[in-house]
C-alpha positions as CSV (number, residue, x, y, z in Angstrom):
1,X,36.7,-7.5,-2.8
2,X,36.0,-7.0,0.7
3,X,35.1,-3.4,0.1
4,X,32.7,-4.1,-2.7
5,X,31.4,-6.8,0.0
6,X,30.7,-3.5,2.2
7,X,28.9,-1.8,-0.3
8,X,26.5,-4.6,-0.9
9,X,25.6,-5.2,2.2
10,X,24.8,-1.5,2.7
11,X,22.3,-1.7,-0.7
12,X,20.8,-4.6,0.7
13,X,19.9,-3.0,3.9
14,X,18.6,0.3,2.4
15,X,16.7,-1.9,-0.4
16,X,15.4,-4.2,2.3
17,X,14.6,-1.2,4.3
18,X,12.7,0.4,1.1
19,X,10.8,-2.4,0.1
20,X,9.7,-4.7,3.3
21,X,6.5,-3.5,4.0
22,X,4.9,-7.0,5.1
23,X,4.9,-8.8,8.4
24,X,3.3,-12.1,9.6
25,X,0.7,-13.4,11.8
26,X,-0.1,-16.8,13.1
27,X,-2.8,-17.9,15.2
28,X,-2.2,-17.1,19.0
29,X,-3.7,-19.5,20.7
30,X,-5.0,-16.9,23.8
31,X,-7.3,-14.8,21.8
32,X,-10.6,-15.6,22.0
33,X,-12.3,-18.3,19.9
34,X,-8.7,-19.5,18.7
35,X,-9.3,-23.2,20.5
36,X,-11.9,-23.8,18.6
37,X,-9.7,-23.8,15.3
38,X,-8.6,-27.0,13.9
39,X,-5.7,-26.0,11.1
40,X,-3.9,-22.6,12.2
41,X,-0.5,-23.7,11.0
42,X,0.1,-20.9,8.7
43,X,0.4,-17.4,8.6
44,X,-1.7,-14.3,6.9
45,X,0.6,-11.4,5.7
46,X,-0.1,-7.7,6.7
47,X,1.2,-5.3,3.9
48,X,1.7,-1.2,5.0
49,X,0.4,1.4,3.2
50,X,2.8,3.9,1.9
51,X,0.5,6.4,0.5
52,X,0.4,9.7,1.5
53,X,-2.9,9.6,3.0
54,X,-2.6,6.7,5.0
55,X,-5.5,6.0,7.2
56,X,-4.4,4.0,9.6
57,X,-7.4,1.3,9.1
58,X,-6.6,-2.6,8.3
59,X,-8.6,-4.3,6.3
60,X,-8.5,-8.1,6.2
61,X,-8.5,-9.6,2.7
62,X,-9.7,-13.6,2.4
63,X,-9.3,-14.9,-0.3
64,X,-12.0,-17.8,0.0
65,X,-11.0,-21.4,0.6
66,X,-7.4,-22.6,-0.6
67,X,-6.4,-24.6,2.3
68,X,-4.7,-28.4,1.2
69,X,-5.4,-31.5,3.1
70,X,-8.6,-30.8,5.0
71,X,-9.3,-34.4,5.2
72,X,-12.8,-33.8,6.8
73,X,-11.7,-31.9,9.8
74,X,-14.6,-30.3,11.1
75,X,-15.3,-27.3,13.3
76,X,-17.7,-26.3,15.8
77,X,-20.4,-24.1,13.4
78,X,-21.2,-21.6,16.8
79,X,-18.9,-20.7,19.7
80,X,-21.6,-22.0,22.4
81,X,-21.9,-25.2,20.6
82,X,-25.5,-24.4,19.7
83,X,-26.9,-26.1,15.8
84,X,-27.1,-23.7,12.6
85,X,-30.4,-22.0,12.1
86,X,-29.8,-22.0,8.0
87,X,-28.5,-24.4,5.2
88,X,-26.3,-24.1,3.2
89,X,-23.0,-26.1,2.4
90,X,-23.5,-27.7,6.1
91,X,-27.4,-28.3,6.9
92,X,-29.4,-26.6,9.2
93,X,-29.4,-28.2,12.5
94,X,-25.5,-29.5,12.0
95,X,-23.5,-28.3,15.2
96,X,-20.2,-28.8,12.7
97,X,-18.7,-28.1,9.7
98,X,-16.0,-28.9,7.1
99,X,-13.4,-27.0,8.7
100,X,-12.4,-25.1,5.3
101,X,-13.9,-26.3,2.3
102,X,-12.8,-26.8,-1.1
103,X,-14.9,-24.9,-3.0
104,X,-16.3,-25.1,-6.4
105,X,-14.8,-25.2,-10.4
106,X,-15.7,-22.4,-12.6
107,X,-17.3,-23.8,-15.9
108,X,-13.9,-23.6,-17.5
109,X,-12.6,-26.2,-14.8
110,X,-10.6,-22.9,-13.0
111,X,-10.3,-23.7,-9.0
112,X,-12.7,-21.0,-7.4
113,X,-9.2,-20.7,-4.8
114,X,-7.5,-19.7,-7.7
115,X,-10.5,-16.7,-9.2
116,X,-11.1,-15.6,-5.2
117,X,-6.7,-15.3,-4.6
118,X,-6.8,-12.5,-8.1
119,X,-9.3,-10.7,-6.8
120,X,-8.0,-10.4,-3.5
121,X,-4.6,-9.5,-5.0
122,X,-5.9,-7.0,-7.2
123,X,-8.3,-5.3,-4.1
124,X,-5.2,-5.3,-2.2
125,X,-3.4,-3.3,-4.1
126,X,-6.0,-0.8,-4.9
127,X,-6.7,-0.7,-1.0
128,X,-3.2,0.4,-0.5
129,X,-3.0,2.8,-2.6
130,X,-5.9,4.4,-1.0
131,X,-4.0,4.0,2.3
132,X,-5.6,1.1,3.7
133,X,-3.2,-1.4,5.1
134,X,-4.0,-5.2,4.1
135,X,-4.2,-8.6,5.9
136,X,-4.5,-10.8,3.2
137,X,-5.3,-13.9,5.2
138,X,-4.2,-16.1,2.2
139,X,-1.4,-14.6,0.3
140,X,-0.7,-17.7,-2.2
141,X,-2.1,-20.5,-3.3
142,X,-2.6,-22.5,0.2
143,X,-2.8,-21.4,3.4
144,X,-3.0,-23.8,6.4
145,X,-5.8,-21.8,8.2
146,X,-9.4,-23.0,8.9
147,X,-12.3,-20.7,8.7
148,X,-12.4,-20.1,12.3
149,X,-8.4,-19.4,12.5
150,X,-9.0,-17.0,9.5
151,X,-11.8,-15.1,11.6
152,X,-9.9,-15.2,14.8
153,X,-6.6,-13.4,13.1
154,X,-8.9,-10.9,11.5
155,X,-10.7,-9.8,14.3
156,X,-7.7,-9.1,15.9
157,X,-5.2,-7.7,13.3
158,X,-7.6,-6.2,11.4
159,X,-10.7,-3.6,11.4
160,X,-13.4,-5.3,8.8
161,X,-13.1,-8.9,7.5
162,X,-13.9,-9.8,3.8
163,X,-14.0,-12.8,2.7
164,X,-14.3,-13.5,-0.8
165,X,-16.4,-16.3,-3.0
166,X,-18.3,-17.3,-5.9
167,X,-21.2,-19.2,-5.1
168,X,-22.0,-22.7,-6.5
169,X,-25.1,-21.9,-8.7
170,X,-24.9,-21.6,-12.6
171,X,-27.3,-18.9,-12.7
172,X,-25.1,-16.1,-13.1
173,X,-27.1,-14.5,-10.6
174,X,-24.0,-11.7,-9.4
175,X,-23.0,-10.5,-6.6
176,X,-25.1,-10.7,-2.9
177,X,-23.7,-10.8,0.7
178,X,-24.0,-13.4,3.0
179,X,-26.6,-11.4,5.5
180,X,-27.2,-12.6,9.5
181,X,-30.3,-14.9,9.4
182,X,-33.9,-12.8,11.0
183,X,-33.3,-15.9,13.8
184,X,-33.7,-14.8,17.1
185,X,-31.9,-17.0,19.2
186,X,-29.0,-16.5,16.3
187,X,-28.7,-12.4,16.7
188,X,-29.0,-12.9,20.6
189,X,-25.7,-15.1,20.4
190,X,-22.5,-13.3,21.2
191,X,-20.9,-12.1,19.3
192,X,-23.4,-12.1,16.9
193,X,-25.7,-9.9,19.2
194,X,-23.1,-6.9,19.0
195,X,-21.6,-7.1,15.8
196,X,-24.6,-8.3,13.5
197,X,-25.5,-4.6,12.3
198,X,-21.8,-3.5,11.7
199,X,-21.6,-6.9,9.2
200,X,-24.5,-5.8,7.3
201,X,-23.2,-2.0,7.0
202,X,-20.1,-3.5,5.7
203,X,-22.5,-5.6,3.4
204,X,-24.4,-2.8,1.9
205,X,-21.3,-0.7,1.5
206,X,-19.4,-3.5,-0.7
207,X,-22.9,-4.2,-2.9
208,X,-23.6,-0.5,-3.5
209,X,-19.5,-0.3,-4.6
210,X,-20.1,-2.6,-6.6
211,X,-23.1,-1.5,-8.3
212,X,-21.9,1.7,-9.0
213,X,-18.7,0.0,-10.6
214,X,-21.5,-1.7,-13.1
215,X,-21.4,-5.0,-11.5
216,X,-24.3,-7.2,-11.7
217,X,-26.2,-7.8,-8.2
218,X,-28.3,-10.9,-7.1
219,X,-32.2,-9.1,-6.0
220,X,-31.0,-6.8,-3.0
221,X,-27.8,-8.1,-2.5
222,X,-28.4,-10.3,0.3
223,X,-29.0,-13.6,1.4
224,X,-29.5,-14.6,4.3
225,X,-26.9,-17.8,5.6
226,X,-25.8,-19.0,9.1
227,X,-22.2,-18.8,8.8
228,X,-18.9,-20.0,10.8
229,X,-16.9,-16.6,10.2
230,X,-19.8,-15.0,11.0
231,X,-20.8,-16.7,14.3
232,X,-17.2,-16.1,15.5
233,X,-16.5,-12.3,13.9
234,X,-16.1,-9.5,16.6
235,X,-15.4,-6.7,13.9
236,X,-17.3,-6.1,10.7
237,X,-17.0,-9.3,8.7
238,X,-18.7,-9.9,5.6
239,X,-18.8,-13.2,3.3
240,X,-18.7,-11.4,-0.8
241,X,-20.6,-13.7,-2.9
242,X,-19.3,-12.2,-6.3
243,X,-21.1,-14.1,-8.6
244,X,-21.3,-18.1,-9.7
245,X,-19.8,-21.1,-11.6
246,X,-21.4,-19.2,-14.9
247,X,-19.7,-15.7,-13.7
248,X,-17.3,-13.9,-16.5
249,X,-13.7,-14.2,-14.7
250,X,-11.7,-12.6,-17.3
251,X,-9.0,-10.6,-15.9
252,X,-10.9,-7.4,-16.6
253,X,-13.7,-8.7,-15.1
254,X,-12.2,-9.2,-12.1
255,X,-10.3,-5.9,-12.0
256,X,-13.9,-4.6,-12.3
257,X,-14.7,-6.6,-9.0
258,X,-11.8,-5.9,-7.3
259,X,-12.4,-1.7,-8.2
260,X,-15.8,-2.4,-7.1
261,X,-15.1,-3.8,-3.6
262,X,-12.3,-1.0,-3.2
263,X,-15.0,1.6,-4.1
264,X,-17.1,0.2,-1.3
265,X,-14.4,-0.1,1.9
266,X,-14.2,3.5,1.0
267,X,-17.7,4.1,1.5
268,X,-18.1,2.2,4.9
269,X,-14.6,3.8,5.8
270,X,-15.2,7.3,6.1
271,X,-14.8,7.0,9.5
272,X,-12.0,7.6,12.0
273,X,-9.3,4.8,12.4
274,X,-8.9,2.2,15.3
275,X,-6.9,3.2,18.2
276,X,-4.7,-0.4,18.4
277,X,-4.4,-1.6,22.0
278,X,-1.1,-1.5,24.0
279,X,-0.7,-5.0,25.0
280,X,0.1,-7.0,22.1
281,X,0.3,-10.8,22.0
282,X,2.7,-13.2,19.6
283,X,2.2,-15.8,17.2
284,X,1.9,-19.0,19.3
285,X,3.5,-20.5,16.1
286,X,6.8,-19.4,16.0
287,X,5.9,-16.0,14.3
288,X,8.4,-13.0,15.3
289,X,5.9,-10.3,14.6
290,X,4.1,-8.9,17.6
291,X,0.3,-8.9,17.2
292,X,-2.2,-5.8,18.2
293,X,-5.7,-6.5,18.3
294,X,-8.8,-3.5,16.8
295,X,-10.8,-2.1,18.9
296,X,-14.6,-2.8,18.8
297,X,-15.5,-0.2,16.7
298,X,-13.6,2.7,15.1
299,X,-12.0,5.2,17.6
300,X,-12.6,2.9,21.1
301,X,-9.2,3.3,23.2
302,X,-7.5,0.3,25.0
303,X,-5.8,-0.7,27.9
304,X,-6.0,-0.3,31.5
305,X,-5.0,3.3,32.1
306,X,-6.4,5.5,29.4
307,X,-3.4,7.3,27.1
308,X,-1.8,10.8,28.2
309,X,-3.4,13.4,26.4
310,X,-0.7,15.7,24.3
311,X,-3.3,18.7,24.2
312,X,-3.9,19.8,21.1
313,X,-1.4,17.2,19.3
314,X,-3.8,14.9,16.8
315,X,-5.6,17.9,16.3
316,X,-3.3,20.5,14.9
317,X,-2.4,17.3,12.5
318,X,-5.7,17.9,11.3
319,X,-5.9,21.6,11.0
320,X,-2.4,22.1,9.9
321,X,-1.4,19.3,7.8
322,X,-4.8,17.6,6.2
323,X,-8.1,18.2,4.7
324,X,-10.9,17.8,6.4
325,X,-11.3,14.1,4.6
326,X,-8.1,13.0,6.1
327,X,-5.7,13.4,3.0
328,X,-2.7,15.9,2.8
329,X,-3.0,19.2,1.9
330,X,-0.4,21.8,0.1
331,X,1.7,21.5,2.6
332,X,1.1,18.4,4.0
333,X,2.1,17.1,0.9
334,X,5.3,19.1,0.3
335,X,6.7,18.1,3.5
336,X,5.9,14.0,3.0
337,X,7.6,14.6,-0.5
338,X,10.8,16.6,1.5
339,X,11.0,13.8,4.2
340,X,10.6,11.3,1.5
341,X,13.4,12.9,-0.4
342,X,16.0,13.0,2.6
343,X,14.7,9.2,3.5
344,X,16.0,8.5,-0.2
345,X,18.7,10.8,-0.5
346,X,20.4,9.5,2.8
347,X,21.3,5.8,1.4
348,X,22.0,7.0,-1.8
349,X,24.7,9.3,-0.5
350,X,26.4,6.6,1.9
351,X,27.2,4.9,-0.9
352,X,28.0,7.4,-3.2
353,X,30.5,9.2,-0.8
354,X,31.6,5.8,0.7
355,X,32.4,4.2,-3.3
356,X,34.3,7.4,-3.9
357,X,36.7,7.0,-0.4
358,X,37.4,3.5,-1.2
359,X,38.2,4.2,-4.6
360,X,40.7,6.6,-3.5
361,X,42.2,4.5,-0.9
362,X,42.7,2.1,-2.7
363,X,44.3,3.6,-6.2
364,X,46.8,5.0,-3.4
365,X,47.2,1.5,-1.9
366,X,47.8,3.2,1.2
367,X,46.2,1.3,4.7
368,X,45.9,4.6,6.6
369,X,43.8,5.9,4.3
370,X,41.5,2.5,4.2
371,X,41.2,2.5,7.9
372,X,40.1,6.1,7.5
373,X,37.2,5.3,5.0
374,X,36.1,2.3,6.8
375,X,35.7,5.0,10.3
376,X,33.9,7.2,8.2
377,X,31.3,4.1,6.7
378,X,30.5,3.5,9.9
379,X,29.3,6.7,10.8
380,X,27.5,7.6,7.2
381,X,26.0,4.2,8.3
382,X,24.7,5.1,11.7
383,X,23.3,8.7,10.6
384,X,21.8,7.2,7.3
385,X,19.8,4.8,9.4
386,X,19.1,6.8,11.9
387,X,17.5,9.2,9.4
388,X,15.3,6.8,7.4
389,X,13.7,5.3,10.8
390,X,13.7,8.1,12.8
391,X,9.5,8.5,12.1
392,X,9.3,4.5,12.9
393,X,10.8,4.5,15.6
394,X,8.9,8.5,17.0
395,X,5.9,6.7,16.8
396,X,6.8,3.1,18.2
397,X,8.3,4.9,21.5
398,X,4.9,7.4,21.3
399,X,2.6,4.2,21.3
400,X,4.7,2.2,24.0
401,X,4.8,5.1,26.3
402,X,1.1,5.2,25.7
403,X,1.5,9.3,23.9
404,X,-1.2,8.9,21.6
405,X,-1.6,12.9,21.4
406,X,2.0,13.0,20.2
407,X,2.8,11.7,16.2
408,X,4.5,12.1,12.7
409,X,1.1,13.2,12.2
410,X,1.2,10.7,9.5
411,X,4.4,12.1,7.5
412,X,6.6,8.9,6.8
C-alpha cells in the first residue's frame, strides 16, 4: 500500500505539472489607480499558452459585469475627479458611478453576465490556441472586482483590455465599440491623452474581425461614450458592444462572436510582444502569484538598468527557428515536438520503470531489494523533474538575471 501511495503521488505531480497552466492575480494596492477601486476582493485567472507559436502577448478577457452585492458602491468616473463629458448608464456631468453594474436581461430573461462569461470562454480558448495567453478577469460566474479593479489588473498583467457587453437597446442594432468622446478636455486627461489612439486601433481591429466573420455592425462601429475603464486604461482597452437585448445568443452565435473577436486580436497583434518589466509586485490580497506589469506599448524595455544584450541571441531564434510571422518552421517544429516528447516520455518512464522494481521487490519479499527501488525512485524523480522544467526554469533565471538576448527561443 505504501508503494502504490508512491506511485500516486508521482502521477499527481506529473499530471499537475501537465495540466496547471493558470495563475492568479488580485488587486495590488501600489499600482496606479488601484485606490480608487471599491471591490477588489477577488482574483482574475491568467491561463498560458501552449501552442507552438506562442507569442508571448496577454490579452485581458472581461467578461462584462457579474460582480454580487454591489449595493450602490460607487466609483470615482475619472482619476482627477473631473465630471463625465457623455451619458450613458451614469449621466453626463456625474463625477461617480455604480461601481460595477448589473447589467441587462436578454429578451429570453438570460443574465447578460451569463451571454458576456460564454463568449469570453469561447475567445479564450480560440486565443490560446493561437498563442495568446489569457487574463480572463472574470473566470465564473462572480467576481468580486469593480470596473476600476478590472482595469487596474489589466493594465498591468496584460497587453490589450476587452471588455465584453451587449448593450441595453432592443434594436438589434450589432456590434459597435465604445469610442473616446471628440471632448477636449477628455483626450487631454492622462491617461487618456496617451492611450486614446491605441484604444481605437484596438476598436477598429475587433469590428473589422468581426465583419469579416459575418457579424452584423451598428453604422461604423463606434459610439462615442465617456467610460470608467477607459478613463483609467494605460494599455489598449476597448469596451465590445456585441449586439442588444434583441441579439441572437445561440451557442453558434456566439461561437461566431467569439471567432470574430479572435480574428480581430490577430489583426491588431501583428506586432512584436511586450518586454515584461523585472520588478514585479504581489497580490495585496493574499495571492501567491508574483505580478509583472506590460510595457506602454509593444517592445518598450523596463527597469532601471537596461538588459544585457546576448548578441545575436533573439535573432538567430528568428532566422533559425521561425518564419518571418513568428510561427515555427520545419525545424522549429520538429524540435518543439522532440522536446515535447522527452517532457512526456520522462514521467511516463518513472513510473513505468519504478512499477516494475516494486513489483519485483515485493514478489521476492525481500527489504534489500525495496530499499534499493525506493534509492532509485528518488533519483528517476529528480532527473524526470529536472527534465520537464528545465526550459521554465532557463528562462526564469534568464529574465531575473535580466538576459533577455538569451532564451528557449520559445521551444517549451
Amino acid at each position: 500500500m505504501k508503494n502504490l501511495k508512491y506511485c500516486l503521488v508521482l502521477v499527481l505531480f506529473f499530471s499537475f505539472q501537465l495540466v496547471s497552466h493558470a495563475k492568479s492575480y488580485g488587486l495590488d494596492s501600489s499600482w496606479k489607480y488601484a485606490d480608487f477601486s471599491v471591490i477588489h476582493s477577488g482574483e482574475a485567472t491568467l491561463y498560458e499558452s501552449s501552442a507552438s507559436s506562442k507569442k508571448n502577448i496577454v490579452v485581458a478577457v472581461n467578461a462584462g459585469h457579474g460582480t454580487s452585492g454591489v449595493g450602490g458602491k460607487k466609483t470615482y468616473c475619472h482619476p482627477d475627479k473631473t465630471p463625465k463629458v457623455t451619458g450613458g448608464s451614469t449621466e453626463a456631468g456625474a463625477t461617480m458611478a455604480i461601481a460595477v453594474s448589473s447589467g441587462m436581461e436578454f429578451q429570453d430573461g438570460t443574465a447578460e453576465a451569463v451571454v458576456t462569461l460564454k463568449v469570453a470562454q469561447k475567445l479564450k480558448d480560440k486565443l490560446l490556441a493561437q498563442g495568446y495567453d489569457v487574463l480572463m478577469i472574470r473566470d465564473g460566474s462572480d467576481v468580486q472586482l469593480d470596473n476600476i479593479a478590472r482595469t487596474v489588473i489589466a493594465n498591468n498583467v496584460a497587453d490589450m483590455h476587452i471588455a465584453i457587453h451587449f448593450d441595453s437597446s432592443t434594436d438589434d442594432k450589432g456590434a459597435f465599440y465604445m469610442s473616446v468622446p471628440n471632448v477636449s478636455s477628455y483626450r487631454a486627461m492622462e491617461p487618456v491623452s496617451s492611450n486614446w489612439q491605441k484604444h481605437h486601433k484596438l476598436g477598429d481591429a475587433l469590428i473589422n474581425g468581426l465583419k469579416e466573420n459575418g457579424v452584423k455592425i451598428y453604422k461604423d462601429g463606434t459610439m462615442e461614450m465617456d467610460l470608467t475603464q477607459t478613463s483609467f486604461s494605460t494599455i489598449p482597452s476597448i469596451d465590445i458592444e456585441l449586439g442588444d437585448k434583441s441579439s441572437d445568443i445561440s451557442d453558434e452565435s456566439l461561437e461566431k462572436l467569439a471567432e470574430g473577436l479572435s480574428s480581430g486580436v490577430l489583426k491588431y497583434g501583428g506586432v512584436t510582444s511586450t518586454s515584461k518589466p523585472t520588478n514585479p509586485g504581489s497580490s495585496s490580497n493574499g495571492s501567491n502569484s508574483t505580478v509583472t506589469g506590460p510595457a506602454e506599448d509593444w517592445g518598450d524595455q523596463f527597469g532601471d538598468q537596461p538588459p544585457i544584450d546576448i548578441a545575436g541571441s533573439s535573432e538567430g531564434c528568428e532566422t533559425i527557428f521561425k518564419n518571418e510571422d513568428g510561427s515555427f518552421n520545419a525545424l522549429g517544429q520538429f524540435m518543439q515536438d522532440l522536446f515535447t516528447l522527452i517532457k512526456f516520455a520522462a514521467p511516463v518512464l518513472v513510473i513505468a520503470l519504478q512499477t516494475v522494481d516494486y513489483a519485483k521487490a515485493i514478489s521476492a519479499q525481500n527489504a534489500d531489494e525495496m530499499k534499493k527501488a525506493h534509492g532509485r525512485f528518488v533519483k528517476r524523480l529528480i532527473c524526470g523533474v529536472a527534465v520537464f522544467m528545465l526550459p521554465f526554469l532557463l528562462d526564469l533565471l534568464f529574465e531575473i538575471f535580466g538576459l533577455y538576448g538569451l532564451d528557449t527561443c520559445g521551444i517549451r
